[in-house]
MDAnalysis code that builds the backbone (N, CA, C; Angstrom):
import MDAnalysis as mda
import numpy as np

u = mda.Universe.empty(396, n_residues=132, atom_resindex=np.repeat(np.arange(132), 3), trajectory=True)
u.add_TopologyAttr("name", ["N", "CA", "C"] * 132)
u.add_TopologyAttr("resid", np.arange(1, 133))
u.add_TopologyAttr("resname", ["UNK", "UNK", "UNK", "UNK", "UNK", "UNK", "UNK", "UNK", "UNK", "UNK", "UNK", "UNK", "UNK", "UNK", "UNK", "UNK", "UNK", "UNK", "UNK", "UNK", "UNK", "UNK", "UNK", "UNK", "UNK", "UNK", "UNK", "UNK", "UNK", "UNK", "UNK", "UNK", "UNK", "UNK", "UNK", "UNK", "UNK", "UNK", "UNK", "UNK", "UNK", "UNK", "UNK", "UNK", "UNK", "UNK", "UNK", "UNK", "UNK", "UNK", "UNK", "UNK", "UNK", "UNK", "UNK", "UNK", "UNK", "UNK", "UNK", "UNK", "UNK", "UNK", "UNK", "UNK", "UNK", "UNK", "UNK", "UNK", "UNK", "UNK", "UNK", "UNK", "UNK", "UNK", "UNK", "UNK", "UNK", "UNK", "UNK", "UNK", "UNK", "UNK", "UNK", "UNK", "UNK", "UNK", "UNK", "UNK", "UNK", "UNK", "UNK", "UNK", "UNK", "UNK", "UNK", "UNK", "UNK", "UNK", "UNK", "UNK", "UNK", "UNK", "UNK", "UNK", "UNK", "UNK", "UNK", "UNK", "UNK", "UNK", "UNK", "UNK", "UNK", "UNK", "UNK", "UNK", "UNK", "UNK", "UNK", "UNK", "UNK", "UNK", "UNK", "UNK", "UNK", "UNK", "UNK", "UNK", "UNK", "UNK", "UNK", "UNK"])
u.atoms.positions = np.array([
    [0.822, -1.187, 0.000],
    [0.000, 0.000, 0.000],
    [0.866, 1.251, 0.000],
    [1.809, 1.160, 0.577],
    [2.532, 2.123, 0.535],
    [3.193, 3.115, 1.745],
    [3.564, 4.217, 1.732],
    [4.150, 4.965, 3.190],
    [2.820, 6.204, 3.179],
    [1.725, 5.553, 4.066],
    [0.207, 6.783, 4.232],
    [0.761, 8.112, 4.834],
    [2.332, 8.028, 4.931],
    [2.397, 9.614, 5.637],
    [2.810, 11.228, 5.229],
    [2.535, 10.593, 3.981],
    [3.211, 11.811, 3.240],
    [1.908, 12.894, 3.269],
    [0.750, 12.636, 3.588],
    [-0.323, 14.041, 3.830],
    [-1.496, 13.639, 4.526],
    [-2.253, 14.268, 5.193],
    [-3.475, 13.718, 6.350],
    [-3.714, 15.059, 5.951],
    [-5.414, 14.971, 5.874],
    [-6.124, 16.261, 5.981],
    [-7.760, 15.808, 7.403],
    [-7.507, 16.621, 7.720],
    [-9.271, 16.257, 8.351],
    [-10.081, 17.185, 7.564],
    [-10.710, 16.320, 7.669],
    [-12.600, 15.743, 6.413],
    [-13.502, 16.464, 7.633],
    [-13.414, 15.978, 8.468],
    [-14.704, 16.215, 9.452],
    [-14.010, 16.608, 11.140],
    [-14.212, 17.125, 11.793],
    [-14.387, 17.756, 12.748],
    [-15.270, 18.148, 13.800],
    [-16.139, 17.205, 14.663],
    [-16.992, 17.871, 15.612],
    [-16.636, 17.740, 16.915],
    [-16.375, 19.079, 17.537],
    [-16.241, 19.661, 18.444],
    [-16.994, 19.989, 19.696],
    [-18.143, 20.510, 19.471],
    [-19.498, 20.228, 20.046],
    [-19.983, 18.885, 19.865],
    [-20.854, 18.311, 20.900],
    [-22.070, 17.104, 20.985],
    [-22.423, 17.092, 20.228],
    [-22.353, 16.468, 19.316],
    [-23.328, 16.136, 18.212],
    [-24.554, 15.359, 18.738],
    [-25.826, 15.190, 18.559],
    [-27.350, 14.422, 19.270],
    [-27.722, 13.461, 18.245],
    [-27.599, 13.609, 17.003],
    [-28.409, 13.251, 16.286],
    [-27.620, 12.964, 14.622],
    [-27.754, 11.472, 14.019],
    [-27.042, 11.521, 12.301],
    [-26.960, 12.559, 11.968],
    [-25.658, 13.224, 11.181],
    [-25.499, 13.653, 10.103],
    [-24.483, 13.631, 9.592],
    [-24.189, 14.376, 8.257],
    [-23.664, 14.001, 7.189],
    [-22.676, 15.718, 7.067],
    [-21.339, 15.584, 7.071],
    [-20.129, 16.596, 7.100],
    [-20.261, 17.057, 5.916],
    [-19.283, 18.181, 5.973],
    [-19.053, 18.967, 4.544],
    [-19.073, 18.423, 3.427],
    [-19.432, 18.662, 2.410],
    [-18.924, 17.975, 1.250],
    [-17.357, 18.705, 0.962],
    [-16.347, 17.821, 0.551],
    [-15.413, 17.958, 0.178],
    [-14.855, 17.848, -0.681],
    [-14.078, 18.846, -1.740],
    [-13.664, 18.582, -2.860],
    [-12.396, 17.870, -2.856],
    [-12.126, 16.198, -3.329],
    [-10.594, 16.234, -3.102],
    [-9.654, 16.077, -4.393],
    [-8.409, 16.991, -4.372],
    [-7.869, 17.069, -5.291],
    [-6.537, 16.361, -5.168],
    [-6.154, 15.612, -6.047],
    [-4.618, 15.233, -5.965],
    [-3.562, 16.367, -6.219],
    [-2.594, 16.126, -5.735],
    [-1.273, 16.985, -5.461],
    [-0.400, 16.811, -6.709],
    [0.769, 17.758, -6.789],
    [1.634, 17.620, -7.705],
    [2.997, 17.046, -7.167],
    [2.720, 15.674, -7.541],
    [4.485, 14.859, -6.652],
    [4.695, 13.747, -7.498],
    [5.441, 12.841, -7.270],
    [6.186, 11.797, -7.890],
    [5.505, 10.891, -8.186],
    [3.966, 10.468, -7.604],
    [3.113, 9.614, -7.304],
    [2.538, 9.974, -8.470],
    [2.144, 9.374, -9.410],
    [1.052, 9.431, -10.129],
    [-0.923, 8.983, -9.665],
    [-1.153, 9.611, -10.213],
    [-2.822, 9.680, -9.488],
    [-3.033, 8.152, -9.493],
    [-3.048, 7.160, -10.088],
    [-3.215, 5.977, -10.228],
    [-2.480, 5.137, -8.974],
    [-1.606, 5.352, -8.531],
    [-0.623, 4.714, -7.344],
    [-1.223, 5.576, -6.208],
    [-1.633, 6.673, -6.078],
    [-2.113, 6.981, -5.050],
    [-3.211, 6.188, -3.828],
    [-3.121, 5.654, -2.756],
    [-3.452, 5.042, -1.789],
    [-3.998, 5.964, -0.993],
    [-5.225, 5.681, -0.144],
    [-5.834, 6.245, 0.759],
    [-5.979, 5.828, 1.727],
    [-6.235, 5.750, 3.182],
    [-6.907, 5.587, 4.259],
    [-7.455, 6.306, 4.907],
    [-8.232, 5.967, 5.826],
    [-9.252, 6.935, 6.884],
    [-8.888, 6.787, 8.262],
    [-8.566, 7.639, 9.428],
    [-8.907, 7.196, 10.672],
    [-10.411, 8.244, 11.484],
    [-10.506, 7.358, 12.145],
    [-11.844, 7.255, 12.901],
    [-11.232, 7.455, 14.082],
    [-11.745, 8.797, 14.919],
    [-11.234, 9.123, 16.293],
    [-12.632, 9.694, 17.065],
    [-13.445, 8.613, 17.709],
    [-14.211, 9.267, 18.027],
    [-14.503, 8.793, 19.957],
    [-15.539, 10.067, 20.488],
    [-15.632, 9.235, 22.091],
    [-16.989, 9.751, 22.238],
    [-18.161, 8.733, 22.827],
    [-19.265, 8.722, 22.871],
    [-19.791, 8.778, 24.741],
    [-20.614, 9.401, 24.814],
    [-20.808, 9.710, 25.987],
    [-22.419, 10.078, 26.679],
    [-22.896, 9.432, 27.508],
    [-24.514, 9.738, 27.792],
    [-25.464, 9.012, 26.885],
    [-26.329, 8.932, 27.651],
    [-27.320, 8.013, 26.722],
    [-27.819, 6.943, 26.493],
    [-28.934, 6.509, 26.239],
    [-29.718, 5.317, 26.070],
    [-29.552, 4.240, 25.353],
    [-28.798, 3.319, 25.459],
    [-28.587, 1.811, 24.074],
    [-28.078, 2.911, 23.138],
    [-26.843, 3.997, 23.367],
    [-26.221, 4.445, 22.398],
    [-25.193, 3.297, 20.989],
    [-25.180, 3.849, 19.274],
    [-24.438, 3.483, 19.230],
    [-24.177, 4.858, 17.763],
    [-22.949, 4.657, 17.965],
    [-22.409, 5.567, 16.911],
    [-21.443, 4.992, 15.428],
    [-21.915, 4.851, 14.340],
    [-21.215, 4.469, 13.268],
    [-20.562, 5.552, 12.314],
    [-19.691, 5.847, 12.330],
    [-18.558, 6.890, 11.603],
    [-18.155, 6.107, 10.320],
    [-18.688, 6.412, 9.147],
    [-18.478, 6.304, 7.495],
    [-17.682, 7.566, 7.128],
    [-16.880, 6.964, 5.865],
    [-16.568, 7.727, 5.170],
    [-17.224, 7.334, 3.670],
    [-17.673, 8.607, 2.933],
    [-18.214, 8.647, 1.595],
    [-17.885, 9.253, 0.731],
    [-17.781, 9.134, -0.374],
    [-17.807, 9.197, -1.826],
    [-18.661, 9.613, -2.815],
    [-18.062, 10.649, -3.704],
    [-19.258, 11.074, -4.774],
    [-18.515, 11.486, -5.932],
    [-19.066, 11.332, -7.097],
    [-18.795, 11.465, -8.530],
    [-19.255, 12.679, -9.093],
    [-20.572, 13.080, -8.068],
    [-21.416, 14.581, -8.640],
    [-21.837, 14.877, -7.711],
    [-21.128, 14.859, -6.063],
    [-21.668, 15.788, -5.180],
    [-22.888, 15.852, -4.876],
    [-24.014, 14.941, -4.886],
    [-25.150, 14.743, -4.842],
    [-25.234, 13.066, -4.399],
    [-24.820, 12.366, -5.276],
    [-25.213, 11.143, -5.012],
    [-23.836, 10.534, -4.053],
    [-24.016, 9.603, -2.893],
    [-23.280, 9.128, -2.016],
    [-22.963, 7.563, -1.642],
    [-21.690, 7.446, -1.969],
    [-21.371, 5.852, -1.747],
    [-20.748, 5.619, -0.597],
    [-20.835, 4.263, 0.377],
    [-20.117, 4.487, 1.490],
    [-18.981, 3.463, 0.869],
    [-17.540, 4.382, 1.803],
    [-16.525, 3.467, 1.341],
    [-15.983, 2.487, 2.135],
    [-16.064, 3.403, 3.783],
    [-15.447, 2.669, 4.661],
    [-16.348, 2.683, 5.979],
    [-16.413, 1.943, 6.766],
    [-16.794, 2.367, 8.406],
    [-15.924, 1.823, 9.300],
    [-16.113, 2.525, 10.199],
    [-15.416, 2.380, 11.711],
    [-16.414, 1.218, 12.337],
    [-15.808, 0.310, 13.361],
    [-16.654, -0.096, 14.345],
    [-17.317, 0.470, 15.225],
    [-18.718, 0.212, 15.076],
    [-19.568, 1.233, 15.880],
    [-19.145, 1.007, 17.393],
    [-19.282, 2.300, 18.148],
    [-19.530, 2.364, 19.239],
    [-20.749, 2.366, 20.467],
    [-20.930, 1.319, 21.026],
    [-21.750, 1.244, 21.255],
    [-21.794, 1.295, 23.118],
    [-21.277, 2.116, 23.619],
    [-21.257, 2.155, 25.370],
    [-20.195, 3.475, 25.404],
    [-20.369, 4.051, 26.125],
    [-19.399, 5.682, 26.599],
    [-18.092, 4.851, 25.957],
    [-17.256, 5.945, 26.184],
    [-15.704, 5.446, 25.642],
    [-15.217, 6.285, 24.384],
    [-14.109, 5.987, 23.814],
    [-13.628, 6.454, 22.736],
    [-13.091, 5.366, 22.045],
    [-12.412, 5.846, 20.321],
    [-11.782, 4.907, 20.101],
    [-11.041, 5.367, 18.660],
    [-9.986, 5.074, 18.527],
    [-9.251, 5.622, 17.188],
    [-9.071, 4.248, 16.504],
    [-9.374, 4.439, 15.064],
    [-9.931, 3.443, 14.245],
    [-9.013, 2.938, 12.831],
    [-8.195, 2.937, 12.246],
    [-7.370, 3.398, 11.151],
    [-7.889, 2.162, 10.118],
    [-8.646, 2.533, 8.822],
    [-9.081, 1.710, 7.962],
    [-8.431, 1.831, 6.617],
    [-7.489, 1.049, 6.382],
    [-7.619, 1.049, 5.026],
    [-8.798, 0.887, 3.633],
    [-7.985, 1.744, 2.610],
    [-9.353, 2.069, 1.344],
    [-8.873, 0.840, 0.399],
    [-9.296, -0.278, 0.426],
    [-9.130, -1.135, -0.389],
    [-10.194, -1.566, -1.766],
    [-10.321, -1.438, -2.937],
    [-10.870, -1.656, -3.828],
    [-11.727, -0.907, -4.317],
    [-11.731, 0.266, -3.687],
    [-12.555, 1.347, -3.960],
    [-11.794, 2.215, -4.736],
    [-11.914, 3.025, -5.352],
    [-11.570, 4.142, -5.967],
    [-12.708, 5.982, -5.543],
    [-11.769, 6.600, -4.796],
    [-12.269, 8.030, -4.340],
    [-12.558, 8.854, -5.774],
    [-13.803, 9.267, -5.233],
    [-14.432, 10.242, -6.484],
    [-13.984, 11.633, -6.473],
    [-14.612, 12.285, -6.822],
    [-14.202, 13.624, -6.725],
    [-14.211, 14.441, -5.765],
    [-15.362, 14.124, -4.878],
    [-15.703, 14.493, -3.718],
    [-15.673, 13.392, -2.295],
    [-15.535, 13.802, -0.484],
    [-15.345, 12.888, -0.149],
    [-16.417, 13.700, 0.836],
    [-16.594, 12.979, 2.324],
    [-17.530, 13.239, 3.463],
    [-17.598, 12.672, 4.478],
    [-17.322, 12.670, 5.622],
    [-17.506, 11.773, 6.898],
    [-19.705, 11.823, 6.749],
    [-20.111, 10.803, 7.494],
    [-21.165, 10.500, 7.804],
    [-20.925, 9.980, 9.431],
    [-21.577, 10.326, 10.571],
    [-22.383, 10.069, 11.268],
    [-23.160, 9.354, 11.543],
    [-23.747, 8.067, 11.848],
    [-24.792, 7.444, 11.973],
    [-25.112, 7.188, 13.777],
    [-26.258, 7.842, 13.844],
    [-26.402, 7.641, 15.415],
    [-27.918, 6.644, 15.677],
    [-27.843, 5.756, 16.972],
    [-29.152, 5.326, 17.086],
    [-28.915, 5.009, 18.687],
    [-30.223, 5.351, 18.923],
    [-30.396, 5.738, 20.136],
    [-30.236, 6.657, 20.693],
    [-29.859, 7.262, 22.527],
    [-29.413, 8.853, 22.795],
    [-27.917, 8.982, 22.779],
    [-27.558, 9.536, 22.456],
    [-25.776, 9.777, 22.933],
    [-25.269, 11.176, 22.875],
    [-24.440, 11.661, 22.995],
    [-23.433, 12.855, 22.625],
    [-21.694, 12.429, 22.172],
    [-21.636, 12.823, 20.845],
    [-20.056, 12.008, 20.481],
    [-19.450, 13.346, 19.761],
    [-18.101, 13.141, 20.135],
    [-17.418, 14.364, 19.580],
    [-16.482, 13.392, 18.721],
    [-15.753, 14.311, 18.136],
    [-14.750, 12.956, 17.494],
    [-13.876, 14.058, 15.818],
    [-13.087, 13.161, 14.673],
    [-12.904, 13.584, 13.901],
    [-12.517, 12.897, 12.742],
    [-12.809, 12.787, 12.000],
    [-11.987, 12.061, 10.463],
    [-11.254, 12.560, 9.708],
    [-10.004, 11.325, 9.383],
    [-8.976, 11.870, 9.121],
    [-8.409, 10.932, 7.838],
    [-8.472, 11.598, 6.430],
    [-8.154, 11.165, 5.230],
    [-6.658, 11.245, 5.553],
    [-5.935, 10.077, 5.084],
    [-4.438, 10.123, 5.054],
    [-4.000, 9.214, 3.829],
    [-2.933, 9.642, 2.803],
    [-2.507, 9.311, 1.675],
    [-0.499, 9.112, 1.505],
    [-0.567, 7.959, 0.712],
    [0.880, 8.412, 0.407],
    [1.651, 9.343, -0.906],
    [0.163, 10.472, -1.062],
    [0.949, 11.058, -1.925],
    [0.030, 12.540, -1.487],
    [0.407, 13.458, -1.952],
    [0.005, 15.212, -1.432],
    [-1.271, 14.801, -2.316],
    [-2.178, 15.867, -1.666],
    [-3.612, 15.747, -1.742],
    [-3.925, 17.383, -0.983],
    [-5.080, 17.816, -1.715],
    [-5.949, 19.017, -1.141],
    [-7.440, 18.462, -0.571],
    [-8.184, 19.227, 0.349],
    [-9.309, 19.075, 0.351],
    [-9.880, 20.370, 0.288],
    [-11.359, 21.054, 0.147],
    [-11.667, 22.372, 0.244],
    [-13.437, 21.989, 0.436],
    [-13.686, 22.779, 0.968],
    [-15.152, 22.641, 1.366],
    [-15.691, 22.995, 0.103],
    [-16.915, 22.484, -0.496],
    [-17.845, 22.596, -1.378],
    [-19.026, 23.775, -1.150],
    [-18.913, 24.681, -1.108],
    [-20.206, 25.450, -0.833],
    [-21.726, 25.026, -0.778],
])
C-alpha cells in the first residue's frame, strides 16, 4: 500500500455534541503535484471518536464518496460504538476508488453525545476544500 504519511487532511471535525445523524461537509478532493502518479495513489481513513450519555447508544462513523456531489457511496466504516468510551480506528481504502468528492457520515441510534474527527491520510500530497 505504501508509506500513508506523506499528507493527512481532516474531512470532518466535531467539536461540540453532536445528538443526532449527520452528514459533514462535502469535500472537494484534489490530488497533489508529486512523484506519485494519481493511479498509485493510496488512501486511508482514521476514525477518532468518544461517545458519551445516553440510552442503548451506538455511533457508526463512514466515510463517503461522490462522482457529482449529490449522489453518495459508502466506502469505509469504523466499528460502531456502542457504550461511553472512545476509540481511534485506522481503515484502510481497499478496492474502492475516491471520487471527486469525499464526506464523513455520522450514523447515530439511540441517545448519545459524540465528539470525534476524520482523518483522510494518503501516500501522496492531496488538497481538500469545502464545497459550498
Amino acid at each position: 500500500m505504501g508509506n500513508l504519511s506523506r499528507s493527512s487532511k481532516v474531512i470532518h471535525l466535531q467539536v461540540a455534541g453532536a445528538t443526532a445523524s449527520l452528514n459533514g461537509a462535502t469535500k472537494a478532493l484534489r490530488p497533489g503535484n508529486d512523484d506519485i502518479p494519481d493511479h498509485a495513489q493510496t488512501f486511508a481513513v482514521v476514525f477518532n471518536s468518544t461517545v458519551s450519555g445516553g440510552s442503548t447508544p451506538s455511533l457508526t462513523m463512514k466515510l463517503q464518496t461522490s462522482w457529482d456531489g449529490t449522489n453518495w457511496v459508502d466506502v469505509v466504516s469504523a466499528t460502531a460504538l456502542t457504550a461511553d468510551g472512545a476509540a481511534i480506528e485506522y481503515k484502510a481504502i481497499v478496492g474502492v476508488h475516491l471520487g471527486p468528492f469525499v464526506r464523513a457520515a455520522a450514523v447515530i441510534t439511540g441517545t448519545l453525545t459524540y465528539t470525534g474527527n476524520v482523518t483522510l491520510v494518503s501516500n501522496a500530497h492531496f488538497t481538500v476544500a469545502t464545497v459550498a
